[in-house]
C-alpha positions, 0 to 999 in steps of 0.5 A, a space after each residue: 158897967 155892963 157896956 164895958 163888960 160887953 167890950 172885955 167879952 167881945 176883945 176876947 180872942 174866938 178860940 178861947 185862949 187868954 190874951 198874950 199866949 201864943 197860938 199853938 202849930 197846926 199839927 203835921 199830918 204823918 204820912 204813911 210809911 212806904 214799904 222799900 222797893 226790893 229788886 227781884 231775885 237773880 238766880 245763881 245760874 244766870 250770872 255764871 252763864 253770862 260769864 261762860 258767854 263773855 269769855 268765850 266770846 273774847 277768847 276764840 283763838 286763831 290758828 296762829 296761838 298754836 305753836 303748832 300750826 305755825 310754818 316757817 321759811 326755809 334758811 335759804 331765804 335769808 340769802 334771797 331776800 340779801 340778793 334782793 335787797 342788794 338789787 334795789 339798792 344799787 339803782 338808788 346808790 348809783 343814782 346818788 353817786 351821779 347826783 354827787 358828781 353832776 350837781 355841784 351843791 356844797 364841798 366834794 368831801 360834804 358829798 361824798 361823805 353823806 354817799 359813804 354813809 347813805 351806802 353803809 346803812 345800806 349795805 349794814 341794813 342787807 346784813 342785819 335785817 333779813 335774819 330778824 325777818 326770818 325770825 319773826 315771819 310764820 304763817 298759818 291756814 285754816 279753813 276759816 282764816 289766813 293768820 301771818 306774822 311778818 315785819 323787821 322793827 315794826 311786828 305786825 300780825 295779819 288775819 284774813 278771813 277765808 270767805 274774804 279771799 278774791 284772788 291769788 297770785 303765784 310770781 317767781 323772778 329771776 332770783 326767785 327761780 335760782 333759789 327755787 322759790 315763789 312769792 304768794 300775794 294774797 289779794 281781798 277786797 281792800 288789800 294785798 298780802 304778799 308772802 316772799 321765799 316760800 318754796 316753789 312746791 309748797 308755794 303751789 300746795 299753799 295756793 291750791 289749798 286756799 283756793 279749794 278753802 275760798 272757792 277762788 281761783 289762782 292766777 299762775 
């Protein structure tokens, strides 16, 4: 009897908990709660200022936005740039119609048609485009830029600032002189500007004031 006493008491688990109840979980520690992370106060000036800085930075005006300080070409450019065009275009419609009659490549109507139409978009682009040049083109100075408009299908908007200006040249031709103007090639560093049918005196009070303007010289 006391022998097997002694093994019921030694079969007993060491915790004390009768045999076939489950053992209990080992309790979770609670961590302590971590306060949120709250971002520092912005004040109210601070975004309104950066605002003021965004919007003046993107919005500086040119010369050329102001109506006013836009100048256009006299109405008499028109038929300069005609003449113009009519005098390169006679060498390559010349140069065509010989290559119509040397070479014989296909029929002489096969020809002769595709010089009729090559010679009538010609002649039609002499007198449709240089009025919607006319329209298109102004140019504005100021002390810091050159700000022109100029092209026919294609507009484009050149800006060239004062300080890049190199070199300015003032040519007249044959043409030029009859009608009384000049053209102003304004010239930088990676490229040339030309400004066609200006009047002879303000091609020369143009020349001057942005030579004065960019410290250069012109070349006459």
């Amino acid at each position: 009897m006391r022998g097997r006493t002694l093994m019921r008491v030694m079969s007993r688990p060491a915790t004390g908990v009768p045999d076939g109840t489950p053992t209990p979980p080992a309790p979770v520690p609670v961590l302590p709660a971590v306060p949120p992370v709250v971002p520092p106060a912005v004040s109210p000036a601070e975004p309104e200022a950066a605002a003021q800085v965004g919007d003046s930075v993107g919005s500086l005006p040119l010369v050329g936005d102001s109506v006013g300080e836009r100048h256009r070409l006299s109405r008499r450019v028109i038929a300069y740039w005609r003449w113009r065009w009519l005098l390169s275009l006679l060498p390559a419609l010349l140069l065509l119609a010989a290559l119509a009659i040397v070479i014989p490549w296909g029929d002489a109507w096969l020809r002769w048609s595709a010089f009729i139409v090559l010679a009538s978009a010609g002649f039609l682009g002499l007198v449709i485009l240089p009025p919607i040049r006319y329209r298109v083109f102004w140019y504005a100075i100021s002390p810091t830029e050159i700000d022109i408009q100029h092209g026919i299908v294609f507009i484009k908007r050149s800006v060239i600032p004062m300080h890049r200006v190199q070199s300015l040249r003032v040519e007249r031709g044959p043409i030029a002189d009859h009608y009384r103007m000049s053209t102003l090639r304004i010239s930088t560093a990676a490229s040339t500007l030309s400004v066609s049918g200006l009047d002879r005196p303000e091609a020369d009070d143009v020349c001057t004031r942005i030579s004065q303007l960019a410290d250069v010289a012109d070349d006459v």
